[in-house]
C-alpha positions as semicolon CSV with decimal commas, in nm:
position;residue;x (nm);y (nm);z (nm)
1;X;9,776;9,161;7,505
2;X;9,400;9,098;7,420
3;X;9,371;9,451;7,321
4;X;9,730;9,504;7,134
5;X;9,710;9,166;6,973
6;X;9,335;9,039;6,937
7;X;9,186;9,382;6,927
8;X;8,939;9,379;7,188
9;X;8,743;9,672;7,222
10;X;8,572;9,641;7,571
11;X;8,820;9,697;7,866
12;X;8,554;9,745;8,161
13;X;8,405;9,415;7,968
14;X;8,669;9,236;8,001
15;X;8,727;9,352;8,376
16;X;8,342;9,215;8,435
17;X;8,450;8,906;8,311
18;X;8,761;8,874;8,512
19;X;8,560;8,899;8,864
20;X;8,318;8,693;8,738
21;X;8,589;8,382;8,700
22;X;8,738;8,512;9,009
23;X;8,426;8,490;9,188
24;X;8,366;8,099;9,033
25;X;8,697;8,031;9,117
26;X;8,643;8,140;9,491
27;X;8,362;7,853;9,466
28;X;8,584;7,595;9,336
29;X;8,804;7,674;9,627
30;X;8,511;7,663;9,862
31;X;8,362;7,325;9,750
32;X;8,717;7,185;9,778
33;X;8,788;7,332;10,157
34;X;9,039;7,575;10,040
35;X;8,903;7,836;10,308
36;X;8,545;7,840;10,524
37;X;8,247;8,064;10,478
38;X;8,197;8,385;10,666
39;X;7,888;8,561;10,638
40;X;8,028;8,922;10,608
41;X;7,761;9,224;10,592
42;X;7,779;9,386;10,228
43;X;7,730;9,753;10,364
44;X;8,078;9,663;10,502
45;X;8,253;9,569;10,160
46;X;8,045;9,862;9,933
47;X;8,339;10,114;10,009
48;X;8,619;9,856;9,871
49;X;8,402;9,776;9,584
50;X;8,340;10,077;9,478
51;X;8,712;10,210;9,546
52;X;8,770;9,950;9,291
53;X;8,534;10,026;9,027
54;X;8,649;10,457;9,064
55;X;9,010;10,287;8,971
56;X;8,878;10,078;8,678
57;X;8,697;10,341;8,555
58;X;8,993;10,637;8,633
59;X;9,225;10,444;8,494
60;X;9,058;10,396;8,173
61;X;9,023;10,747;8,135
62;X;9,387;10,823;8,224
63;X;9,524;10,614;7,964
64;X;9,279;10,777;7,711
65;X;9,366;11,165;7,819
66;X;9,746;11,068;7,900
67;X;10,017;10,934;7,695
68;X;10,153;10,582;7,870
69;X;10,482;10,753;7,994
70;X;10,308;10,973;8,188
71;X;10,088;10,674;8,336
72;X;10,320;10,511;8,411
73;X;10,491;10,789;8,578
74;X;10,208;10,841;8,781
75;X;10,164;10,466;8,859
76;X;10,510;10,537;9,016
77;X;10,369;10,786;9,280
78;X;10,140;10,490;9,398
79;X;10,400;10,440;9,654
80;X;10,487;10,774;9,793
81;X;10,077;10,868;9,799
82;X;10,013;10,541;10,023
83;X;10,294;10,646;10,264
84;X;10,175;11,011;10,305
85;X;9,780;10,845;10,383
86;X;9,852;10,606;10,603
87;X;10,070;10,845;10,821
88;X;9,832;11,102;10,827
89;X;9,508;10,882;10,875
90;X;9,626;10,548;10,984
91;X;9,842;10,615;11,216
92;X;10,111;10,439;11,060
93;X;10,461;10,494;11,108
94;X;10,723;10,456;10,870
95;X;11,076;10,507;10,979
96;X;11,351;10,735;10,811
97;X;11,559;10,466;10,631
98;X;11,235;10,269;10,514
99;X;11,136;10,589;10,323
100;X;11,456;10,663;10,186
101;X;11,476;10,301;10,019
102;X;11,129;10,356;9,909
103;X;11,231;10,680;9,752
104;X;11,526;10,464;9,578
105;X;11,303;10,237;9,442
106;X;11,045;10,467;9,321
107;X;11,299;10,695;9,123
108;X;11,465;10,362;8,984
109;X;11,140;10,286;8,841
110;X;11,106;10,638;8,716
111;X;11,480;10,630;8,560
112;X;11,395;10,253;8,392
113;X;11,079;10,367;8,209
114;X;11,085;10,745;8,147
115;X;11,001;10,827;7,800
116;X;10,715;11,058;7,648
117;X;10,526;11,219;7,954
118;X;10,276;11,449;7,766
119;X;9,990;11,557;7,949
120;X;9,701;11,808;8,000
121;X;9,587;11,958;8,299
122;X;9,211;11,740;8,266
123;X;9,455;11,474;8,217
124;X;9,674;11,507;8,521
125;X;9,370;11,562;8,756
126;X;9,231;11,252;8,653
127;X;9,576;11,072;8,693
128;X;9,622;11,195;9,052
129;X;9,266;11,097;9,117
130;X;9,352;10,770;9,017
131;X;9,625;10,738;9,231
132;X;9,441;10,849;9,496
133;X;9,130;10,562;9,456
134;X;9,407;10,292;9,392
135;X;9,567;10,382;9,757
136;X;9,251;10,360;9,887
137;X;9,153;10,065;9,748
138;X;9,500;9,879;9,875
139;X;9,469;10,007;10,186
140;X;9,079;9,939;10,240
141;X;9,174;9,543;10,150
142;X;9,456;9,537;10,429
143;X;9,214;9,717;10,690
144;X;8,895;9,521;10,609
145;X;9,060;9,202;10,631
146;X;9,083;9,328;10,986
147;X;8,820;9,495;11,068
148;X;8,606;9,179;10,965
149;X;8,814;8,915;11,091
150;X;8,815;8,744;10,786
151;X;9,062;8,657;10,491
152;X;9,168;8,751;10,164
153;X;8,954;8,412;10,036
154;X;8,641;8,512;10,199
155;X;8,670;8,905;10,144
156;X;8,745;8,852;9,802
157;X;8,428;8,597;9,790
158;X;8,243;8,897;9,847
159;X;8,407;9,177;9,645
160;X;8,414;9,035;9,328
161;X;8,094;9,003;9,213
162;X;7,924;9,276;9,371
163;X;8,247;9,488;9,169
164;X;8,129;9,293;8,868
165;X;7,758;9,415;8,930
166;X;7,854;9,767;9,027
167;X;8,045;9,767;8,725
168;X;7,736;9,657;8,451
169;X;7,622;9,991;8,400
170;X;7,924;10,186;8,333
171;X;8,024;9,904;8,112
172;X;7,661;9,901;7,905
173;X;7,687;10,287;7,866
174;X;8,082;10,353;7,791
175;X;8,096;10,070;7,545
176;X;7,952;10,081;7,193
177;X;7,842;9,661;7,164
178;X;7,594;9,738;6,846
179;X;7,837;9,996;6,642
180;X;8,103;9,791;6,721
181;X;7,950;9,479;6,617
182;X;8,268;9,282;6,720
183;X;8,254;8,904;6,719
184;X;8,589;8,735;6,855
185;X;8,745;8,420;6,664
186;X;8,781;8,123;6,875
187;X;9,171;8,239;6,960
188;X;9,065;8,557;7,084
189;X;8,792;8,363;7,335
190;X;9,076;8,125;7,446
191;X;9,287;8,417;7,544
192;X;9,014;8,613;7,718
193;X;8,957;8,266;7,927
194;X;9,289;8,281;7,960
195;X;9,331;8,649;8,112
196;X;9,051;8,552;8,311
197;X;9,235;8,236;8,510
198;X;9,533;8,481;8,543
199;X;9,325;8,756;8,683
200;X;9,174;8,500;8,944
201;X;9,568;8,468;9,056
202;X;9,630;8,839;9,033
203;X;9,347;8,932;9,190
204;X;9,355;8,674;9,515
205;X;9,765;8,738;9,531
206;X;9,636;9,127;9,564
207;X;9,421;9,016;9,845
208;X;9,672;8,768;10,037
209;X;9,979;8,974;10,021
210;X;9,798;9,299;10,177
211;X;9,676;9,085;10,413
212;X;9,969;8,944;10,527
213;X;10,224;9,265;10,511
214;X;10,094;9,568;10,383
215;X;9,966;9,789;10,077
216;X;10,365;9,965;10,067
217;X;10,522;9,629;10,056
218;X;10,247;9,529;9,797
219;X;10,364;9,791;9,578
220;X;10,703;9,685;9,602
221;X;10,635;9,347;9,502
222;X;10,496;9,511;9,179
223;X;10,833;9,725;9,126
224;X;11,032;9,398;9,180
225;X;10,779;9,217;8,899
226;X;10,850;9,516;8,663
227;X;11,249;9,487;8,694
228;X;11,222;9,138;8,600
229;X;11,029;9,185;8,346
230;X;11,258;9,438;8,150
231;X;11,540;9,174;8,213
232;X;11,365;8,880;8,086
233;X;11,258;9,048;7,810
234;X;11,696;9,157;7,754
235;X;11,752;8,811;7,805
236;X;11,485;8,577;7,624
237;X;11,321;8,824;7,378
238;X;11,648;9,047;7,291
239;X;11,470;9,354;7,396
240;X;11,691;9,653;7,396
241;X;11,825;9,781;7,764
242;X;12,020;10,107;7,761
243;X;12,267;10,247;8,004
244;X;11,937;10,416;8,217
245;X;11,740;10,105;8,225
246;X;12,028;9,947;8,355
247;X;12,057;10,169;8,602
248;X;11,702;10,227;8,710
249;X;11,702;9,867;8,729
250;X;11,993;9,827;8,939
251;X;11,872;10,135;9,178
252;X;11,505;9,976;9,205
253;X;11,701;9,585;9,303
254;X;11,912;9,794;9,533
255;X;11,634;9,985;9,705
256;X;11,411;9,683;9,729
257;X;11,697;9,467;9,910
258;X;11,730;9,770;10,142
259;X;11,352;9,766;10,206
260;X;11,378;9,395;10,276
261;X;11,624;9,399;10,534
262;X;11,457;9,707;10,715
263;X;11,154;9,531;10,725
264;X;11,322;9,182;10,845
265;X;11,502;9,366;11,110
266;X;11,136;9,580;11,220
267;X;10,980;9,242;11,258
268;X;11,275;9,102;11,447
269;X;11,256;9,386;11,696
270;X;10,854;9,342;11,739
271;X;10,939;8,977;11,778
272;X;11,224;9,025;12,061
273;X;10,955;9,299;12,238
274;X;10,653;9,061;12,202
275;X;10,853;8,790;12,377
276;X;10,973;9,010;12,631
277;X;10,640;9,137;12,693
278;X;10,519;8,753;12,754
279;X;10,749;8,642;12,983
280;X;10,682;8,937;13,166
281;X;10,306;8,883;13,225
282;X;10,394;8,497;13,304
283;X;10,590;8,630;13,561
284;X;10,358;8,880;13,733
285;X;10,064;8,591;13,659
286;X;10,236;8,310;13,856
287;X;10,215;8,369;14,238
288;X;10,537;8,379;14,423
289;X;10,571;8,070;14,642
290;X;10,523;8,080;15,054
291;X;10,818;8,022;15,199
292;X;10,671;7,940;15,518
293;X;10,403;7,723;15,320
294;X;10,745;7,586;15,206
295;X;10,830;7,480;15,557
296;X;10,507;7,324;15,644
């Protein structure tokens, strides 16, 4: 919107500005006891912030070198990419059905918003690359969180500014700020403000969410967000939805119900064997009684 609508030039800017809210935000939530402090090394957190600044920046360069059909296409394979990584090189397993509905999802996405999908091969490389350092990225939140003990609050803490600092440099030497010579009227600085409250939101919901369930479930989320946006904007704004919307829409709400209940009934099962596994160690912990101690 601040690009469409108000014209602003400076996208990696503007992302600067976002983590720098975030990051003041974080305080606010600090002073007030939102979360506690953890002293986390930064060596640690370099890897997710610069995962994070290689998306920013390959992003950028997608949408430049690729038309936004094709993006978004691309976006699509966010999904699929994560599976395939954390199988190979997290050890994480993913059961038949759960794929399948992830496959429905993915190509009801793919059926609601196909359109143009021109491309180069310079452009597709640095699509797929982008892909690549956003499944990184997702999963590096989820694992850190872990490895660090800590939460999204205090990770986060951390990550945005040095992500804001990391990102000065490619800003200063990708963005034109004297030939552009752009000044922003007072609407323009409202909405940037604005963008920046609602990255705070996106940003820590990124964080929480992956922390809680996973980068695949994450992504999900964002399909379900994109379905109701298309019908919001059928209902409220009259925007036009064709028969393959429709159905891409009604393939993506299908597959995500399916995911749901796969995932409800995984943590059921974990749940039942957890409990199971509890009693059992009571049992063997607590010593049989004497019966001739009984007697006595």
């Amino acid at each position: 919107m601040v690009f469409k609508y108000y014209c602003f030039p400076y996208g990696t800017t503007l992302t600067i500005f976002h983590f720098f809210v975030t990051f003041l935000s974080l305080l606010v939530c600090l002073k007030f006891r939102v979360f506690q402090f953890k002293r986390i090394p930064i060596l640690k957190v370099m890897p997710l912030c610069a995962s994070f600044c290689g998306f920013v920046v390959l992003t950028n360069v997608s949408l430049l070198k690729n038309t936004v059909g094709f993006y978004q296409l691309m976006k699509v394979l966010t999904t699929p990419f994560l599976v395939v990584i954390q199988t190979l090189f997290y050890h994480q397993k993913f059961s038949k059905h759960v794929v399948l509905s992830l496959g429905v999802i993915c190509v009801g996405v793919i059926i609601a918003t196909f359109n143009d999908t021109k491309t180069t091969i310079s452009g597709t490389l640095v699509a797929l690359s982008a892909v690549l350092v956003t499944c990184m990225y997702q999963i590096w939140v989820g694992t850190k969180q872990k490895e660090l003990d800590c939460n999204g609050y205090q990770l986060l803490l951390y990550q945005a500014p040095i992500s804001a600092l990391l990102l000065l440099p490619i800003a200063t030497f990708t963005e034109d700020y004297i030939q552009d010579m752009y000044l922003p009227e007072m609407d323009t600085i409202l909405m940037i403000f604005l963008t920046g409250v609602l990255a705070f939101l996106v940003n820590l919901s990124i964080f929480l969410v992956i922390g809680k369930t996973s980068p695949v479930t994450y992504n999900v989320l964002g399909h379900t967000k994109l379905c109701i946006i298309l019908s919001m904007g059928f209902v409220f704004f009259k925007d036009q939805l064709n028969w393959k919307m429709t159905l891409g829409i009604v393939m993506t709400v299908g597959g995500v119900v399916w995911y749901t209940y796969l995932k409800q009934e995984e943590h059921r099962v974990q749940q039942t064997v957890e409990s199971t596994r509890t009693k059992e160690f009571m049992a063997q912990e607590d010593p049989e009684k004497d019966p001739v101690a009984e007697k006595e």
